[in-house]
KEGURO-705446 format. One line per field, with one value per residue (C-alpha): x, y, z; residue number from 1. Coordinates in steps of 0.02 Angstrom, whole numbers, plus 32768, in hexadecimal, padded with zeros to 4 digits. Each point is the difference from the previous one (the first is absolute). Layout:
% residues N
px: (X | ...)
py: (Y | ...)
pz: (Z | ...)
pos: (NUM | ...)
***
This chain:
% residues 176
px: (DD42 | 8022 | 7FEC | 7F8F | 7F93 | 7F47 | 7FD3 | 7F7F | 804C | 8095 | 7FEB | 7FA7 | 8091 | 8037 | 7F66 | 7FFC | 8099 | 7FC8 | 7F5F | 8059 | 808A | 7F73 | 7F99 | 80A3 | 801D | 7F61 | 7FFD | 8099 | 7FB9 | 7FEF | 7F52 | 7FF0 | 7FC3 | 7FD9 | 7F85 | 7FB8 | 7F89 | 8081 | 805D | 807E | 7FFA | 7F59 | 7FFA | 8093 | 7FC7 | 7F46 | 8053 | 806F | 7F79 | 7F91 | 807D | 807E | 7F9A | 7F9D | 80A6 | 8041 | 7F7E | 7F83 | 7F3C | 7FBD | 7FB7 | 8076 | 80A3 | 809F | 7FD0 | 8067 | 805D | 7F93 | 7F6F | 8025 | 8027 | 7F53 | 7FB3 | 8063 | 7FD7 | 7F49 | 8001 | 805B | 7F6C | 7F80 | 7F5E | 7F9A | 7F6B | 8067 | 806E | 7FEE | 7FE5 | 80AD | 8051 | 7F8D | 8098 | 808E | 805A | 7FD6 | 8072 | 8091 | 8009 | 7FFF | 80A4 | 803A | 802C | 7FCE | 8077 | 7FE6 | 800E | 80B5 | 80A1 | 8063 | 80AC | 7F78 | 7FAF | 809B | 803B | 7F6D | 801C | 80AE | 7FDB | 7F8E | 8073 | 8075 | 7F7E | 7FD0 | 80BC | 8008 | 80A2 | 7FDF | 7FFC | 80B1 | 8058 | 7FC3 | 8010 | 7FB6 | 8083 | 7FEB | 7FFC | 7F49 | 7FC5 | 8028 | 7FF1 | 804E | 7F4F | 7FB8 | 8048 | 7F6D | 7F91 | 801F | 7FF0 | 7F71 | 7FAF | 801F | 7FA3 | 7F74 | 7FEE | 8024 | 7F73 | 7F90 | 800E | 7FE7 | 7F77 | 7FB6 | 7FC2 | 7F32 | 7FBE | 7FD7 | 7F4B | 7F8D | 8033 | 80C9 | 7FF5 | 7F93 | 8082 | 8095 | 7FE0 | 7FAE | 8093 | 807F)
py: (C57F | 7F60 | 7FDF | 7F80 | 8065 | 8006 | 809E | 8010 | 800B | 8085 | 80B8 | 8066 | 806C | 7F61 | 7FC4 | 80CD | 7FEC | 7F40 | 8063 | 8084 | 7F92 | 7F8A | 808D | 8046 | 7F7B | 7FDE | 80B9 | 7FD4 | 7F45 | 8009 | 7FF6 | 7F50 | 804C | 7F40 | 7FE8 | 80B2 | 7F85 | 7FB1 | 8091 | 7FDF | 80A8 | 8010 | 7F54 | 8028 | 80B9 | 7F92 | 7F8B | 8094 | 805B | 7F76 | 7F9E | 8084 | 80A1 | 7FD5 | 7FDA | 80B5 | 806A | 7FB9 | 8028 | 80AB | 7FD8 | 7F8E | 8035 | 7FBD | 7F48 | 7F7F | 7F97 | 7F64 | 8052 | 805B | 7F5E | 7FA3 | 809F | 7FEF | 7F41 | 8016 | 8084 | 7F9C | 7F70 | 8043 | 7F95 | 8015 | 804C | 80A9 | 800F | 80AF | 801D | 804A | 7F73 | 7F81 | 8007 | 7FF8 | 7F7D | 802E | 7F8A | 7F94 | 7F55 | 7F67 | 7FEA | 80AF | 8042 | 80CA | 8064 | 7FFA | 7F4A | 800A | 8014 | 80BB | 7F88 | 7FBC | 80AE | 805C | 7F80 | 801A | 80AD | 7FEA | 7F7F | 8090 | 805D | 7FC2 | 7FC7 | 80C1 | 8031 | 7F74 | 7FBF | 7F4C | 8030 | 8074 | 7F7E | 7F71 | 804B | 7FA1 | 7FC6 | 7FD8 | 7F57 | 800B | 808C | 7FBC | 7F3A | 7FA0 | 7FAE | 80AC | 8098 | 8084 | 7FA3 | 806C | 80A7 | 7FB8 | 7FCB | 80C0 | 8047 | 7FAE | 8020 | 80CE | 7FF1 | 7F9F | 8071 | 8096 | 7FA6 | 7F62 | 7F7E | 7FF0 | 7F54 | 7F85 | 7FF1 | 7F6A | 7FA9 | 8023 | 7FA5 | 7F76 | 7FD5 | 8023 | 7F52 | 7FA8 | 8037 | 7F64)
pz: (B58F | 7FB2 | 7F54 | 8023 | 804D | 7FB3 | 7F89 | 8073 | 80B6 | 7FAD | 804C | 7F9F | 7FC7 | 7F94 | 7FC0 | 7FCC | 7F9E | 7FC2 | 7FB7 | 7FB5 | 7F9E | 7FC3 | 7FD7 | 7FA6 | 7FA5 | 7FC0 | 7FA4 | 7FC0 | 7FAE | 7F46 | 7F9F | 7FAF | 7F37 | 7FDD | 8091 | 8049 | 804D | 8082 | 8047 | 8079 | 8042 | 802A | 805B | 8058 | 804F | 8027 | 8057 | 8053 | 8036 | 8030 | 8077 | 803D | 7FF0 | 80A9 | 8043 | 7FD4 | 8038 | 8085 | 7FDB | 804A | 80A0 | 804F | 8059 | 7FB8 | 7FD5 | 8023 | 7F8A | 8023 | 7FF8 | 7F4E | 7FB6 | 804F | 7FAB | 7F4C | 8000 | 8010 | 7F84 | 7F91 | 8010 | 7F7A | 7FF0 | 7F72 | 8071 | 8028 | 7F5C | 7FAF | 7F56 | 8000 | 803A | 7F90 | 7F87 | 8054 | 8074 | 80A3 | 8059 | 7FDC | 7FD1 | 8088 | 7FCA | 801D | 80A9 | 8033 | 801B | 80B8 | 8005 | 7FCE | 8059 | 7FFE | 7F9B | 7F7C | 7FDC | 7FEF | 7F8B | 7F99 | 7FF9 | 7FDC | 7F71 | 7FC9 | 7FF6 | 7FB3 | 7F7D | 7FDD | 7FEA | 7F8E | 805A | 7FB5 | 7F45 | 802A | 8060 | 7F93 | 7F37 | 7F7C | 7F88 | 7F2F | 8020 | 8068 | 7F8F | 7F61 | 8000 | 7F5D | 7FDE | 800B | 8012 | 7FDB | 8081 | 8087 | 7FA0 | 7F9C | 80CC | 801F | 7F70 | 801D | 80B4 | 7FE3 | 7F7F | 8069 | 807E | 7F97 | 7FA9 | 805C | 7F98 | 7FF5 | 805B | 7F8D | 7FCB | 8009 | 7F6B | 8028 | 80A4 | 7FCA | 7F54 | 8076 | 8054 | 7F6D | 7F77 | 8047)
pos: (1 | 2 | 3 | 4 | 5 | 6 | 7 | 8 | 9 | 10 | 11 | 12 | 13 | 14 | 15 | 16 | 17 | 18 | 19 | 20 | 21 | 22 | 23 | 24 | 25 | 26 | 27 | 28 | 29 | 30 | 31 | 32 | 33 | 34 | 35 | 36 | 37 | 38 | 39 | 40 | 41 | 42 | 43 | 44 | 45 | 46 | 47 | 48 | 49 | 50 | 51 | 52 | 53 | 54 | 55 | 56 | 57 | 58 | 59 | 60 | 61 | 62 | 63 | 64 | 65 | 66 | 67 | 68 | 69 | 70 | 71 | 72 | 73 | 74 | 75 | 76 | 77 | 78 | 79 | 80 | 81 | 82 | 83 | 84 | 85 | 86 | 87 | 88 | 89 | 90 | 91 | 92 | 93 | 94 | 95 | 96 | 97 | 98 | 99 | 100 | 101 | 102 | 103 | 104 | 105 | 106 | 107 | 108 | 109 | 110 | 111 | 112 | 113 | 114 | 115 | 116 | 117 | 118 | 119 | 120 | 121 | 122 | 123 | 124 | 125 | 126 | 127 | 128 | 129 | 130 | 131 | 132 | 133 | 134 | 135 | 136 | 137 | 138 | 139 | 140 | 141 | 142 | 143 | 144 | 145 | 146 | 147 | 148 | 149 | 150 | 151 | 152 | 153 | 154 | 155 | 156 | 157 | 158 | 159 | 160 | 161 | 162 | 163 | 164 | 165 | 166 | 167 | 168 | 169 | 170 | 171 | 172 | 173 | 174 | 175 | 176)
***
């Protein structure tokens, strides 16, 4: 196949082994302590099982779907209108952004690029090729800012910081 074949039109077999790397990786994704709100990993596997899961397995009840027709099925599921949203999905993103294509929509060379870049973000190639030196860590004008930056973001994690209260947020703006 060429690698600018659709996700969608690929044999089964590699949209299998698409699933299971994605899927893979986004075990392997790191909880965010700063914002348990916005978690990578769980957008990731809902997009993974939303777009490519009817890919992978065809429904019960239909013999061996096609390609096409998987992907006409994951882009109408993807399509949630406010009349037939669950309560379970109330909360979360149900689809991706206008700007954002599904994983179907893209080409085999761009998905396994993404997976590579992935990949290489999770073995944290970048920060071993590319070493901080003294110089970035410890400015002239400041050298404690960094470690200082680091403190406060381990504490904040451990212990996030109440939202401000009425009279905070009003004197906030007020104050300059």
């Amino acid at each position: 196949m060429s690698a600018h074949t659709l996700v969608s039109k690929l044999p089964a077999p590699q949209i299998r082994q698409i699933y299971q790397s994605l899927t893979e990786i986004a075990a392997r994704w790191p909880k965010d302590p700063l914002r348990p709100d916005q978690d990578f990993h769980t957008h990731l596997t809902q997009r993974i099982t939303t777009e490519l899961g009817p890919l992978v397995s065809p429904q019960p009840g239909t013999a061996a779907a096609s390609p096409a027709a998987s992907a006409t099925a994951t882009a109408s599921a993807t399509k949630a209108t406010p009349a037939n949203a669950t309560k379970e999905s109330a909360g979360a993103v149900s689809h991706p952004s206008s700007s954002t294509k599904t994983f179907d929509a893209l080409t085999l060379e761009q998905i396994e690029g993404d997976i590579k870049g992935f990949r290489l973000l999770l073995d944290n190639h970048y920060k071993d090729t590319n070493p901080l030196t003294d110089n970035l860590l410890k400015p002239k004008l400041g050298p404690l800012f960094y470690e200082d930056l680091i403190q406060r973001m381990d504490a904040a994690a451990v212990n996030p910081p109440a939202p401000p209260g009425f009279f905070q947020r009003w004197f906030r703006f007020s104050s300059k």
